[in-house]
C-alpha positions as CSV (number, residue, x, y, z in Angstrom):
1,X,-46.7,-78.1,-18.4
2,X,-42.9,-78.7,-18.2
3,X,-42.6,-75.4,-16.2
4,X,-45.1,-76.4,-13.8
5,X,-43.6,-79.1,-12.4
6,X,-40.4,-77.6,-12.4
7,X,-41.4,-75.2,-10.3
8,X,-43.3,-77.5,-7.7
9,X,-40.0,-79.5,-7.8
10,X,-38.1,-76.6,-6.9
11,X,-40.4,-75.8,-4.0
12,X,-40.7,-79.0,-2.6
13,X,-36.8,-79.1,-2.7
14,X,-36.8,-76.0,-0.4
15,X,-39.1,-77.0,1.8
16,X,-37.7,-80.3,2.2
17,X,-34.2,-79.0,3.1
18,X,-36.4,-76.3,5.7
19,X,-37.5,-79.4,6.8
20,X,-34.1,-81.4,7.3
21,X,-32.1,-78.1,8.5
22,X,-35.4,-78.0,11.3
23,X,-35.1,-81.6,12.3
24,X,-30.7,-80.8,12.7
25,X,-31.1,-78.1,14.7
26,X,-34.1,-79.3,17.3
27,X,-31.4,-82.7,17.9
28,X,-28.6,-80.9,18.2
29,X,-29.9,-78.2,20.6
30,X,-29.2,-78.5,24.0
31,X,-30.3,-76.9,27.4
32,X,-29.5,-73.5,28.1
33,X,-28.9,-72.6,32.0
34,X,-29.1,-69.0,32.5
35,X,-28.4,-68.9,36.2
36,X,-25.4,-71.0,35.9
37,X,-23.6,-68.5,33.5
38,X,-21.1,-66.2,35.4
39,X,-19.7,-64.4,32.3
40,X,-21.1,-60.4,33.3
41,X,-20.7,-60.5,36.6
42,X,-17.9,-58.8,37.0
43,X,-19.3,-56.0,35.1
44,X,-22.7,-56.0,37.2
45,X,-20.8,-56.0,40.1
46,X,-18.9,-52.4,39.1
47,X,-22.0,-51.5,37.7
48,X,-23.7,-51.8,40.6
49,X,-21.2,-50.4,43.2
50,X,-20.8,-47.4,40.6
51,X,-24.7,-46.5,40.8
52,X,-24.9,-47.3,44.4
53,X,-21.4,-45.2,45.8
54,X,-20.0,-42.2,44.4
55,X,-21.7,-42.4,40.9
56,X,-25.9,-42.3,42.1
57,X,-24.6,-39.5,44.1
58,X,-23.3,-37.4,41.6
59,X,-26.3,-38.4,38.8
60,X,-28.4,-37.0,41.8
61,X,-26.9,-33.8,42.4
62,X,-26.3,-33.5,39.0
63,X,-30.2,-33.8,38.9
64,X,-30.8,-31.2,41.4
65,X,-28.5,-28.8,39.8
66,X,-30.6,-29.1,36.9
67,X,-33.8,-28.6,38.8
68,X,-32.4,-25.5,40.6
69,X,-31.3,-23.9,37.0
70,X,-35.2,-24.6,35.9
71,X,-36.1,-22.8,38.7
72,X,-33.9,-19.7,38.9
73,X,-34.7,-19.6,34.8
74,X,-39.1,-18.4,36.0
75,X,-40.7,-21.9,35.2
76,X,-41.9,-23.6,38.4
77,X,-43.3,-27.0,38.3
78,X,-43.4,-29.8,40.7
79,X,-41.2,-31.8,38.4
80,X,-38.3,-29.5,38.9
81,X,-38.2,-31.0,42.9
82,X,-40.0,-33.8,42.0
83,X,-37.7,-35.7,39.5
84,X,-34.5,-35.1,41.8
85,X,-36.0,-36.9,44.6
86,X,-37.1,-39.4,42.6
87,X,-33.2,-39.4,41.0
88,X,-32.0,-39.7,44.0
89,X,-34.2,-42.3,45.8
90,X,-33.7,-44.7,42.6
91,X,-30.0,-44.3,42.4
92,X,-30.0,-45.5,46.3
93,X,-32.8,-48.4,46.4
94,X,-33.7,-49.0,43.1
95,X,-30.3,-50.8,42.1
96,X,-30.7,-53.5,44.7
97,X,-34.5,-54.0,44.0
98,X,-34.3,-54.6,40.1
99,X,-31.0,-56.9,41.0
100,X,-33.1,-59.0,43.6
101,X,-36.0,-59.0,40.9
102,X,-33.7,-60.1,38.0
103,X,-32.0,-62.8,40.5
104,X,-35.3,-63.4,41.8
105,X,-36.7,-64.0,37.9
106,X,-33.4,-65.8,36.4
């Protein structure tokens, strides 16, 4: 019987400092402001201009060279045009939508 209660002590001593690590950590939280917090903009920013200059334009004739290889190799399929339209009409618009969106969300 000794080993019994030994072992409910031991469990209601872990649940008990659960319990006061729980109560420590919901008082000593505090609000979290994600809009306010300017740390990676600097990085989105380059980011950004990268995809939307000089950098979506290469990704996209990089794309089309691809689909031009595909298609000089005998396999023809509409996602050989397809995807570097698509490439290229993501690398131009698609930046500033999903940045509006994330603004938009945050």
């Amino acid at each position: 019987m000794h080993a019994l209660s030994t072992e409910k002590d031991r469990v209601n001593g872990v649940l008990l400092g659960l319990a006061i690590i729980a109560v420590v950590m919901m008082l000593g939280a505090s609000a979290a402001f994600a809009g306010a917090d300017t740390t990676f903009n600097t990085a989105l920013t380059k980011f950004t201009d990268f995809l939307q200059g000089s950098g979506g334009k290469i990704i996209t004739v990089m794309s089309l060279a691809g689909g031009i290889v595909a298609l000089a190799s005998g396999r023809f399929s509409l996602g050989q045009v397809a995807v570097p339209v698509a490439v290229g009409v993501g690398a131009g618009t698609g930046v500033p939508i999903v940045t509006s969106t994330i603004t938009a969300t945050i």
